[in-house]
C-alpha positions, 0 to 999 in steps of 0.5 A: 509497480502497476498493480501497486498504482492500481491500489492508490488510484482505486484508494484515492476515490475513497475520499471523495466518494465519502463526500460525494454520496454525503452518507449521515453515517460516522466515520469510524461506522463507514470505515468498519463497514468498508473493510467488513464488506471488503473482507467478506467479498475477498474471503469468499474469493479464497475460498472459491479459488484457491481454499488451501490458501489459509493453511499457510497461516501458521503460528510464524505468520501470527505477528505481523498479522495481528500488526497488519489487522491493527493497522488496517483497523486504526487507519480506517477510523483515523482517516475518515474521521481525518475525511469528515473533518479536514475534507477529501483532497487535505485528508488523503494529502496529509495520510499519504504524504507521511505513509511514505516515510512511515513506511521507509523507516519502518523497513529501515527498523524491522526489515533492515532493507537500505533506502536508495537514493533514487528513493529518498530523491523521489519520495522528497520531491513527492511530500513536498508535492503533499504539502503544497496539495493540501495548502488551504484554498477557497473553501478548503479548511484545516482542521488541527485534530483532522490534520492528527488524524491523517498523521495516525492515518499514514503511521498506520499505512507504514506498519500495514505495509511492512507487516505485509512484506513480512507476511509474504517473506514467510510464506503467507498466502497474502490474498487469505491474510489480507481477508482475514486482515480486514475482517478482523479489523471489520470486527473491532469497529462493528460496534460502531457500525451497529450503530450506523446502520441506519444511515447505511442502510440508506440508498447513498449508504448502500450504493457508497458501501458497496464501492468502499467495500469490494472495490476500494478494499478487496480489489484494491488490497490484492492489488497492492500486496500482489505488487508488493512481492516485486517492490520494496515496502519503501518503495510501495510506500512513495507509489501509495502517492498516487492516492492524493493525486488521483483524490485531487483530480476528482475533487477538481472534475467531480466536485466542483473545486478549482484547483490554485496554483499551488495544487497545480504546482504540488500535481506536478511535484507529485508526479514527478516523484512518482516516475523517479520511484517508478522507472527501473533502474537500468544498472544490473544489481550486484549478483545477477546472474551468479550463483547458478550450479555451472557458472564458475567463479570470475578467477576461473576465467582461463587465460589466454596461451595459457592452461585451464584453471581449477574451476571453483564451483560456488556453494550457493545452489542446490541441485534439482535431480529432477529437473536438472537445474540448479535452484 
């Protein structure tokens, strides 16, 4: 869960810092640059560490890797076109208020994972905090084709994040399939970023690109998928929240907005679903425990004054000769 708010914290500078340096280049340009850079810094890692890692790309993991490499390209030109036209702070409330119940029924629908209460409690408490984020102020303004763009944006955050989960229940070497992910993606938008590279190749291009690319891309896209073999999509998916909040609190230090009662009040709504998904529950899940080679059934148990039952050993473990163990 920590490496998953990671992700959201270094995902929520991505708005401001578009703002912030206030490059002349395109969205759809800026966004392609973002996750081209980002692919070839995480692709060069790979390599360098771990190379064997791209053999397990198969045939298998093909599927969910074109799904993922769809949506990381559509969600980066529908949320910096979402950025350019409704603001930072509007933006990433409206992707990251709906990429959470994007995300739960697209596990719902292709995974079959069943949604806790604890889940729909907490991600509730924290769309509500969303939408009282975003609620216009001051110099704040709504755009109707930004607002459809963000609501593209958080689908698309949904279909990355179950395509991932898929990818890492087949074995894919996840590090490898998010490189090849965003380059990919990169290669879909690179007519766009051609034409941006005037603007780019700007000192505030270049000092913007080069902490969307390898900071708010690679490093946090590793972040967020190794978080996701410990987590539900679902649940990554609420934690992804982190995002709008840490984009508030820059634009309120860094950009000079003053927060209303609203925001305040949406703040404390968003943090307050972000713990409910966060704590562990402390109730121990059916079956833990079980189904190791030398633990027998519960109606083995002998009885007092009495003779030893046949024991019934279950079948749901092979044994490992070599170690000895069950596995």
């Amino acid at each position: 869960m920590l490496l998953v708010l990671l992700a959201g914290i270094l995902w929520g500078t991505v708005g401001p810092a578009q703002v912030l340096a206030d490059v002349p280049a395109g969205p759809v340009a800026l966004g392609g640059a973002r996750i081209l850079l980002g692919g070839v810094v995480l692709a060069v890692a790979v390599l360098v560490t771990a190379p064997r890692a791209y053999r397990t790309l198969s045939r298998t993991t093909w599927p969910p890797l074109l799904a993922a490499t769809a949506a990381t390209a559509t969600f980066q030109a529908a949320f910096m076109t979402s950025v350019a036209r409704t603001g930072a702070a509007v933006a990433t409330a409206i992707a990251f208020g709906i990429a959470p119940v994007s995300t739960g029924v697209c596990e719902r629908l292709v995974l079959g994972t069943r949604l806790t209460r604890r889940w729909i409690a907490g991600t509730a408490g924290a769309i509500a905090g969303c939408a009282l984020v975003m609620t216009p102020a001051g110099a704040v303004r709504v755009d109707a084709y930004g607002a459809a763009f963000g609501v593209l944006a958080g689908g698309c955050f949904g279909v990355y994040t179950v395509s991932a989960k898929r990818l890492i229940q087949k074995g894919a070497g996840m590090p490898a399939a998010v490189s090849v992910t965003l380059l990919a993606g990169g290669a879909v938008l690179a007519p766009w970023t051609l034409a941006g590279l005037p603007a780019l190749g700007t000192v505030r291009g270049l000092a913007l690109v080069t902490w969307l690319g390898p900071i708010t891309a690679a490093l946090a896209y590793w972040f967020f998928v190794t978080g996701l073999r410990r987590v539900t999509a679902a649940t990554a998916g609420t934690l992804s929240l982190a995002e709008p909040l840490v984009a508030a609190a820059l634009a309120v230090s860094v950009l000079g907005e003053r927060p209303s009662a609203p925001v305040t009040a949406g703040s404390v709504l968003l943090l307050g679903g972000l713990a409910i998904v966060s704590v562990p529950s402390r109730r121990m899940p059916r079956g833990a425990g079980k189904g190791t080679l030398c633990s027998p059934s519960p109606r083995t148990r002998p009885r007092p004054n009495g003779p030893a039952p046949r024991v019934r050993w279950r079948r749901n473990s092979r044994f490992s000769f070599r170690s000895g163990t069950s596995v």
